[in-house]
N, CA, C and O of each residue as an XYZ file, in Angstrom:
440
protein
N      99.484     87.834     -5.822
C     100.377     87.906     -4.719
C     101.807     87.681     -5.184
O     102.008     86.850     -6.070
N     102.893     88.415     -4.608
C     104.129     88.742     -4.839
C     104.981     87.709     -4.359
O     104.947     87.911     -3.145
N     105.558     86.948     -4.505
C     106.630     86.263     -3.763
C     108.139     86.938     -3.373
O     108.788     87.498     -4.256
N     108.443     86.880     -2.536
C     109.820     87.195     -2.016
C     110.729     85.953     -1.858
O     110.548     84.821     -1.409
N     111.820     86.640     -2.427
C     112.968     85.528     -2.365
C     113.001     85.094     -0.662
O     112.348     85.635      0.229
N     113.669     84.308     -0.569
C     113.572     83.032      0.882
C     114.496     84.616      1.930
O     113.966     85.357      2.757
N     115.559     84.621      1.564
C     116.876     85.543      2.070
C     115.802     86.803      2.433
O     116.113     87.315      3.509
N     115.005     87.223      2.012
C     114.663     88.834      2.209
C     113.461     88.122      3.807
O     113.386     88.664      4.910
N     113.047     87.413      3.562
C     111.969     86.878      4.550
C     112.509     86.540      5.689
O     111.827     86.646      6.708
N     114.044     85.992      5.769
C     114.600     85.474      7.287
C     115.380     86.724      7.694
O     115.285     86.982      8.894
N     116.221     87.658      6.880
C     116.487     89.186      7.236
C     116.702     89.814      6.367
O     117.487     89.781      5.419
N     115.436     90.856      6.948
C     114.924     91.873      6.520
C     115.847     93.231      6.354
O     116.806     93.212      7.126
N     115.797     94.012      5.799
C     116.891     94.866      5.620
C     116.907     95.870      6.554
O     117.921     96.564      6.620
N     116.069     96.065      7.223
C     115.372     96.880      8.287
C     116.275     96.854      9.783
O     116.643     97.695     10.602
N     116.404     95.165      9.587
C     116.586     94.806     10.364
C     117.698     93.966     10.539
O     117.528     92.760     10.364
N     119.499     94.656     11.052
C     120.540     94.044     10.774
C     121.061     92.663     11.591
O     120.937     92.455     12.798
N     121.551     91.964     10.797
C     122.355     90.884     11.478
C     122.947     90.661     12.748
O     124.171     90.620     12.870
N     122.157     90.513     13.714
C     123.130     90.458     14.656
C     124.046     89.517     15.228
O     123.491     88.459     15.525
N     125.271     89.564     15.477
C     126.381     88.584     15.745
C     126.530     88.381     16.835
O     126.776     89.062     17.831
N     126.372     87.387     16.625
C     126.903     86.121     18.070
C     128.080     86.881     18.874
O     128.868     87.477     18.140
N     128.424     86.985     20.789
C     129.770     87.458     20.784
C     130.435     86.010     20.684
O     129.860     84.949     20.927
N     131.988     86.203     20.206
C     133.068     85.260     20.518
C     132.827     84.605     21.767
O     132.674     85.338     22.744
N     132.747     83.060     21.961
C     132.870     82.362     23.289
C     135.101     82.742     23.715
O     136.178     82.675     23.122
N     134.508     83.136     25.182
C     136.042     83.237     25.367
C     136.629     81.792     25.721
O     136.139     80.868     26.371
N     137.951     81.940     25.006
C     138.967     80.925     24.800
C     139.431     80.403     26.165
O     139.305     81.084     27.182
N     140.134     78.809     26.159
C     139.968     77.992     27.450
C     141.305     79.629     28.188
O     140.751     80.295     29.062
N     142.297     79.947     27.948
C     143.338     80.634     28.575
C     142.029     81.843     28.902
O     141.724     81.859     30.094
N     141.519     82.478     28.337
C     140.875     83.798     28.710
C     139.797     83.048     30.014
O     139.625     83.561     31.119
N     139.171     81.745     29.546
C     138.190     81.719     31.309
C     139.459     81.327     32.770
O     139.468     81.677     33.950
N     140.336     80.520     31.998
C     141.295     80.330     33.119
C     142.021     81.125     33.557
O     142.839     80.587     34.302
N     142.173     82.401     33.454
C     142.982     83.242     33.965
C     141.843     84.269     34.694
O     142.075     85.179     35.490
N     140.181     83.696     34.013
C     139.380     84.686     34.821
C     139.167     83.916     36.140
O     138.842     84.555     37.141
N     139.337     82.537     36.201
C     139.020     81.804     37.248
C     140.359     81.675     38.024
O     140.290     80.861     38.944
N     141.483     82.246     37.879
C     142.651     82.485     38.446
C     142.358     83.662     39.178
O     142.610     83.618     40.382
N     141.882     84.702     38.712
C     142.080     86.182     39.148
C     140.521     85.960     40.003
O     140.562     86.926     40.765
N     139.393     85.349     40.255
C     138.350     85.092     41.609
C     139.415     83.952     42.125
O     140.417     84.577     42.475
N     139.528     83.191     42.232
C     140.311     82.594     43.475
C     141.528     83.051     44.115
O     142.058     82.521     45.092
N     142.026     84.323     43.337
C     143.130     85.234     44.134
C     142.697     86.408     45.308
O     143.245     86.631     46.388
N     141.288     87.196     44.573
C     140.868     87.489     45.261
C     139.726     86.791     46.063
O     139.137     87.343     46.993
N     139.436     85.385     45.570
C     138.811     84.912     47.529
C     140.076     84.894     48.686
O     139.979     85.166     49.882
N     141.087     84.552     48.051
C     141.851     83.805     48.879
C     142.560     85.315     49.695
O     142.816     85.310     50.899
N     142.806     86.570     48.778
C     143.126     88.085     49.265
C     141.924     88.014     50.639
O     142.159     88.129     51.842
N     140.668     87.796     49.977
C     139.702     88.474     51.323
C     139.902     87.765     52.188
O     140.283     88.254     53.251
N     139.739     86.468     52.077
C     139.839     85.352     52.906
C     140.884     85.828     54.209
O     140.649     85.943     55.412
N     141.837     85.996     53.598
C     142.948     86.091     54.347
C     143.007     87.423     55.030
O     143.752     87.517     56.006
N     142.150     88.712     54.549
C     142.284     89.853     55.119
C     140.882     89.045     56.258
O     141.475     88.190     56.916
N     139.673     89.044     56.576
C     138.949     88.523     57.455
C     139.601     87.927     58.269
O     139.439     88.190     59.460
N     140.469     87.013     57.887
C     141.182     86.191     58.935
C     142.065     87.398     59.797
O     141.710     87.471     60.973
N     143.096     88.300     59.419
C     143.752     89.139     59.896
C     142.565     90.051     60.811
O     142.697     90.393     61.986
N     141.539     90.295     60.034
C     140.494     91.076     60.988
C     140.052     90.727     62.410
O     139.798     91.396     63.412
N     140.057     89.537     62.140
C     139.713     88.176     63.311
C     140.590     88.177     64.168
O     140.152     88.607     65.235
N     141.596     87.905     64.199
C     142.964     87.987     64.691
C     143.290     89.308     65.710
O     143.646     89.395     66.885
N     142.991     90.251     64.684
C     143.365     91.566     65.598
C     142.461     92.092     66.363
O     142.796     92.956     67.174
N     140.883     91.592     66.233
C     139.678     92.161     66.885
C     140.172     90.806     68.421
O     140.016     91.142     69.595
N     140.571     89.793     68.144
C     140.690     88.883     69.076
C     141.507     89.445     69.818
O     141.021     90.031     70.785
N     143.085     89.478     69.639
C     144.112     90.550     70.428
C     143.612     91.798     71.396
O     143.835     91.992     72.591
N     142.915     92.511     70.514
C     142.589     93.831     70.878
C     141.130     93.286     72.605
O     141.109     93.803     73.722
N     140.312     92.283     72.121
C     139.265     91.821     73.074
C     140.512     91.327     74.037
O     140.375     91.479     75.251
N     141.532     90.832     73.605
C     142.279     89.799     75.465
C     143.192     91.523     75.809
O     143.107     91.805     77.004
N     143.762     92.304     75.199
C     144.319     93.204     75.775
C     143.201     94.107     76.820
O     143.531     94.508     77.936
N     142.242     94.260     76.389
C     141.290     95.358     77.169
C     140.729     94.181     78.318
O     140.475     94.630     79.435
N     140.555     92.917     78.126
C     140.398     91.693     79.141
C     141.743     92.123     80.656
O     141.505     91.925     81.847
N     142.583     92.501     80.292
C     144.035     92.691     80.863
C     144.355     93.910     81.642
O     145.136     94.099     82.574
N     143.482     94.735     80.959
C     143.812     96.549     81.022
C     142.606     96.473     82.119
O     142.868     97.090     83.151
N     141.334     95.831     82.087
C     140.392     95.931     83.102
C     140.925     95.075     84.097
O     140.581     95.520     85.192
N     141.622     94.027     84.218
C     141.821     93.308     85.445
C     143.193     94.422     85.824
O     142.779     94.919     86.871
N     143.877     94.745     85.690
C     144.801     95.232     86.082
C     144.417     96.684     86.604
O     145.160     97.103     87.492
N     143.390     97.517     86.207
C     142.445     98.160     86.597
C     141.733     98.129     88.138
O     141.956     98.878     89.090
N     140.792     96.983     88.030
C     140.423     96.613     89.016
C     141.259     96.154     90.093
O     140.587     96.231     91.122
N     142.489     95.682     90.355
C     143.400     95.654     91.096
C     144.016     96.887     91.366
O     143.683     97.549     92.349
N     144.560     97.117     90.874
C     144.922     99.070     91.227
C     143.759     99.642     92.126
O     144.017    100.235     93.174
N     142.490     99.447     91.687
C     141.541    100.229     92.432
C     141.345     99.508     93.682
O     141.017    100.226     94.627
N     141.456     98.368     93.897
C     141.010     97.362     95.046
C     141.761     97.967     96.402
O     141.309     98.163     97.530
N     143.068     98.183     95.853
C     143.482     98.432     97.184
C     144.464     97.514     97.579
O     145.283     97.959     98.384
N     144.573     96.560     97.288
C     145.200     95.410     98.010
C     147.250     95.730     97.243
O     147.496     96.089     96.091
N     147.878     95.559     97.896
C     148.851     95.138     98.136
C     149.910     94.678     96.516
O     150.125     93.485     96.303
N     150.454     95.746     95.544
C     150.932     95.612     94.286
C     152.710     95.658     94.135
O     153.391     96.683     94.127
N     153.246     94.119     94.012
C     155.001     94.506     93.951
C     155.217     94.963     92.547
O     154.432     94.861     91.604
N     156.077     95.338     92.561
C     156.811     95.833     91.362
C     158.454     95.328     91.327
O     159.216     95.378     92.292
N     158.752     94.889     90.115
C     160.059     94.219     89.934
C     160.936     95.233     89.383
O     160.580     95.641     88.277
N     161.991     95.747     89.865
C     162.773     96.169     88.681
C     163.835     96.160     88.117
O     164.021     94.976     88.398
N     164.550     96.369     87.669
C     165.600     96.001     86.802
C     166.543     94.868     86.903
O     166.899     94.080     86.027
N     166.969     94.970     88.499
C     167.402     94.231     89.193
C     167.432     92.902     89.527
O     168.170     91.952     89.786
N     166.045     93.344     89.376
C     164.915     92.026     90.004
C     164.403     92.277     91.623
O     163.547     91.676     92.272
N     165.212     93.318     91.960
C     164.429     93.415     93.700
C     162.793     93.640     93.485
O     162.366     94.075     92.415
N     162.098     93.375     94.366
C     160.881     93.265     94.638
C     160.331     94.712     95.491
O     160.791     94.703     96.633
N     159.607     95.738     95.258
C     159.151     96.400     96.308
C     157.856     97.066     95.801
O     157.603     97.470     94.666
N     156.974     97.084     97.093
C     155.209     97.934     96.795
C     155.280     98.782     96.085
O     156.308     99.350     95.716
N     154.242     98.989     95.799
C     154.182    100.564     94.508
C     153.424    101.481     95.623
O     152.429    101.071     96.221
N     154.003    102.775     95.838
C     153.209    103.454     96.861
C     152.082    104.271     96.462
O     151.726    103.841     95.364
N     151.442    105.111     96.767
C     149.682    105.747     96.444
C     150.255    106.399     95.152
O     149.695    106.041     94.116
N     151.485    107.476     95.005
C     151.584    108.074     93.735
C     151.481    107.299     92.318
O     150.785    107.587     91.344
N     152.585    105.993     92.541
C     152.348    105.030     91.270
C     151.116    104.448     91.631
O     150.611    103.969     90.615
N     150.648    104.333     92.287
C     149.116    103.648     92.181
C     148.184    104.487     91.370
O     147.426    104.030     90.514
N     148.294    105.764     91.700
C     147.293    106.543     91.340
C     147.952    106.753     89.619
O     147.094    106.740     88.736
N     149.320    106.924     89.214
C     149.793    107.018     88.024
C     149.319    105.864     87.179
O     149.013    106.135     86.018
N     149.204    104.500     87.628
C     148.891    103.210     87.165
C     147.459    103.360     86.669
O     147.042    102.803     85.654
N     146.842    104.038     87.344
C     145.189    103.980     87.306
C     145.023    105.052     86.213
O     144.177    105.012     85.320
N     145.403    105.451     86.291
C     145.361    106.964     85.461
C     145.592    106.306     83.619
O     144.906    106.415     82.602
N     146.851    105.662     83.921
C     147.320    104.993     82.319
C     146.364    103.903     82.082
O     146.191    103.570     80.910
N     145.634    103.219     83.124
C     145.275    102.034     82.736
C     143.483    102.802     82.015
O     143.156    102.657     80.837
N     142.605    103.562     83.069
C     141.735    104.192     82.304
C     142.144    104.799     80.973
O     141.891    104.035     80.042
N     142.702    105.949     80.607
C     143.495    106.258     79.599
C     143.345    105.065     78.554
O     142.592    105.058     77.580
N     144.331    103.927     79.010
C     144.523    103.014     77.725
C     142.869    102.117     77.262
O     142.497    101.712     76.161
N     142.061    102.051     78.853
C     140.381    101.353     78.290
C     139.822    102.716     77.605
O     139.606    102.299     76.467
N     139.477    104.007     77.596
C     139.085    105.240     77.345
C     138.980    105.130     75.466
O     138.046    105.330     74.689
N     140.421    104.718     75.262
C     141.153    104.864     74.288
C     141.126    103.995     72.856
O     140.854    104.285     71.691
N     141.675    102.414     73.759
C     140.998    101.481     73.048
C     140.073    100.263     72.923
O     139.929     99.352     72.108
N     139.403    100.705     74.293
C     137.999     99.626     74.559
C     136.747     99.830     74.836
O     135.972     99.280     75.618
N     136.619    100.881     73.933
C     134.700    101.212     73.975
C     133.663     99.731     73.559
O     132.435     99.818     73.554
């Protein structure tokens, strides 16, 4: 029986060396752990804006239906204008009011 030197038995020639990768350096993880907490804090903050404007958008169509339902009721609507004098809105602006106010739920409150 043949002996082989120690070196040919732990690698084989067949079979190359493979190298470790480089551990990355303290600046290379800290700037990777800079760049995820920029973008949590990017999303973070876009969700929040999402929140915000889905909230707005729910009290405006809250507004557009009550103002809706008054127009349609019938009852008795002043109007201020420029002035400040006070006077009813007659059937044409009523019916113009109703018209914009469907229009604006149609539009943006499915």
């Amino acid at each position: 029986m043949r002996r082989l030197p120690m070196q040919q038995l732990r690698h084989p020639p067949s079979l190359p060396r493979q190298r470790s990768k480089a551990r990355p350096t303290l600046a290379e993880r800290n700037a990777d752990f800079n760049k995820r907490r920029l973008d949590t804090a990017e999303k973070d903050q876009k969700s929040a804006q999402d929140a915000q404007q889905a909230a707005s958008k729910a009290e405006n169509c809250k507004k557009t239906r009550t103002n809706l339902a008054a127009l349609e009721s019938g009852q008795r609507i002043i109007d201020i204008d420029a002035g400040g004098e006070r006077s009813f809105i007659d059937d044409t602006q009523r019916a113009r009011r109703i018209k914009e106010n469907q229009a604006l739920l149609a539009q943006n409150c499915q």
